[in-house]
Rosetta silent file (secondary structure, phi, psi, omega in degrees, C-alpha in Angstrom):
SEQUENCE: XXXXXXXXXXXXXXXXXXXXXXXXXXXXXXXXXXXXXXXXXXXXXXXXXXXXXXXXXXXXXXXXXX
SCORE:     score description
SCORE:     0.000 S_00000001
   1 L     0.000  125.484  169.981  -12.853   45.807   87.281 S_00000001
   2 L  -128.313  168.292 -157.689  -11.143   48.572   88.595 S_00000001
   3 L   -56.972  154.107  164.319   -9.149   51.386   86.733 S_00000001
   4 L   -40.618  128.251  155.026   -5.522   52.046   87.127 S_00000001
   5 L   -66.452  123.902 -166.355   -4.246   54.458   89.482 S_00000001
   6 L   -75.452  126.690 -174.468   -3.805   57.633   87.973 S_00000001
   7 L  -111.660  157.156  147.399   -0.308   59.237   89.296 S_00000001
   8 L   -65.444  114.199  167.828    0.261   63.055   88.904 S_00000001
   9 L  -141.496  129.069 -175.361    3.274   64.367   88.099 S_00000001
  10 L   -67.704  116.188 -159.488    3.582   68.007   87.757 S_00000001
  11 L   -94.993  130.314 -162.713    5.279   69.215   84.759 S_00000001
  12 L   -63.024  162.873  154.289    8.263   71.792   86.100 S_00000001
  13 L   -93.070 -171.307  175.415    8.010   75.095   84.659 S_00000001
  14 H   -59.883  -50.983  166.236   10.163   76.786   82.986 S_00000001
  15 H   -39.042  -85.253  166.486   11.135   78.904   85.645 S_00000001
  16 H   -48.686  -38.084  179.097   12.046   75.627   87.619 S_00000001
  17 H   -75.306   -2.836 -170.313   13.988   73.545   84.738 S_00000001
  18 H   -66.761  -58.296 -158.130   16.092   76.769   84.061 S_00000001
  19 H   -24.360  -42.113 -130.152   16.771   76.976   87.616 S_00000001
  20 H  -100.890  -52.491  157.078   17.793   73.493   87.726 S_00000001
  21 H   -57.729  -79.578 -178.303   20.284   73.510   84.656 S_00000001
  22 H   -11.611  -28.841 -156.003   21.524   76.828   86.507 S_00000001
  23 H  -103.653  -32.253  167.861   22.455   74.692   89.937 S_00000001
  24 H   -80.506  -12.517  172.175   24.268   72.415   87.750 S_00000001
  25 L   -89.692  -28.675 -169.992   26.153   74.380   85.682 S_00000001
  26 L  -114.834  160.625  156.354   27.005   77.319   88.590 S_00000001
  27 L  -101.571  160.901 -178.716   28.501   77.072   91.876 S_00000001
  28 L   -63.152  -19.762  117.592   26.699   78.482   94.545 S_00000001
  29 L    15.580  -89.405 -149.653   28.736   81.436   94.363 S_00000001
  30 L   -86.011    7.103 -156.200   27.926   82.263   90.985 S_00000001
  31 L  -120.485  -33.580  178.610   24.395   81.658   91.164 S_00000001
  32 H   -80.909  -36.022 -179.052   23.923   84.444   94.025 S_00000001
  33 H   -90.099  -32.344  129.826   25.763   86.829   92.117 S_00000001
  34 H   -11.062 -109.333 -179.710   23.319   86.347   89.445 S_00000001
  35 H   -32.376  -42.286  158.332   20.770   86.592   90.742 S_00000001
  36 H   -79.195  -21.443  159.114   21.726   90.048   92.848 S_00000001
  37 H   -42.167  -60.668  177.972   22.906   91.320   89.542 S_00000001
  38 H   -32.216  -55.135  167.784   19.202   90.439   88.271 S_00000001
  39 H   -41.455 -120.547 -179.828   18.047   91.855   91.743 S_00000001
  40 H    -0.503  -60.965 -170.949   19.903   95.158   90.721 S_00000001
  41 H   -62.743  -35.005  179.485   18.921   95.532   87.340 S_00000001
  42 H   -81.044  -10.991  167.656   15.075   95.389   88.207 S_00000001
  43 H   -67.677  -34.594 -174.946   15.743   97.947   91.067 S_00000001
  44 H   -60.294  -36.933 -164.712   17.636  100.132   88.378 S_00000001
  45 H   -91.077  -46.601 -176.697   14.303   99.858   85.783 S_00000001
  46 H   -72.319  -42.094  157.419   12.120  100.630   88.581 S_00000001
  47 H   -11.609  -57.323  175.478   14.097  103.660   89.834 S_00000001
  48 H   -64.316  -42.624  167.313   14.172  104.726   86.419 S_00000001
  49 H   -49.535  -50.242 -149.600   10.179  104.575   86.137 S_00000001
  50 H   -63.160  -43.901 -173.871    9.814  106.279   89.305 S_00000001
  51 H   -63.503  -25.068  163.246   12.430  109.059   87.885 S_00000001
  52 H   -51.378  -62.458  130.551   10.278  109.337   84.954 S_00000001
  53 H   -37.182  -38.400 -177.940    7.289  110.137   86.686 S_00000001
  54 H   -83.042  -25.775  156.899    8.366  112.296   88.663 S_00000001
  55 H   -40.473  -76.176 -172.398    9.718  114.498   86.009 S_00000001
  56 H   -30.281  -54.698 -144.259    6.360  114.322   84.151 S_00000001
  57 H   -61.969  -58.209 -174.483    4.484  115.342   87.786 S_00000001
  58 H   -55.971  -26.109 -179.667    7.096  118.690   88.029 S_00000001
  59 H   -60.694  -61.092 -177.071    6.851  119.453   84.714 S_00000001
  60 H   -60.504  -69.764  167.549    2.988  119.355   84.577 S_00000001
  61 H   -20.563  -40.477  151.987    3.225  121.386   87.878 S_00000001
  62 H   -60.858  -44.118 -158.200    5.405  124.203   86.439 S_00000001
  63 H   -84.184  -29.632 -163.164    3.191  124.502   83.203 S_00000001
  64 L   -83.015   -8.571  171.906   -0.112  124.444   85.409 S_00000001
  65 L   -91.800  133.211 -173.957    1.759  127.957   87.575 S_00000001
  66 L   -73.289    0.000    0.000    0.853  131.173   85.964 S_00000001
């Protein structure tokens, strides 16, 4: 006797079913301007790290000059 065939199906992630509500709900439009908003905001947080550091570096560089 032999066994069933086992089918796979791949459970979406999250990441994909948002997307997927997202295509249906938006025009393509609105889904790009999202998304470069998104785009934007994580260049803005990394920017911001970067500005952080570099403060810290000059700072510690002034206090380490006699």
């Amino acid at each position: 006797m032999q066994a069933a065939p086992v089918r796979a199906t791949a459970i979406p992630s999250l990441t994909t079913a948002l997307r997927a509500v997202e295509s249906l709900l938006m025009s393509g439009g609105q889904r790009t301007a999202r998304r470069n908003a998104w785009t934007s905001v994580l260049e803005d947080r990394r920017r911001a790290k970067d500005r952080v550091e570099a403060e810290r570096v000059l700072d510690q560089t002034l206090i380490a000059r006699p």
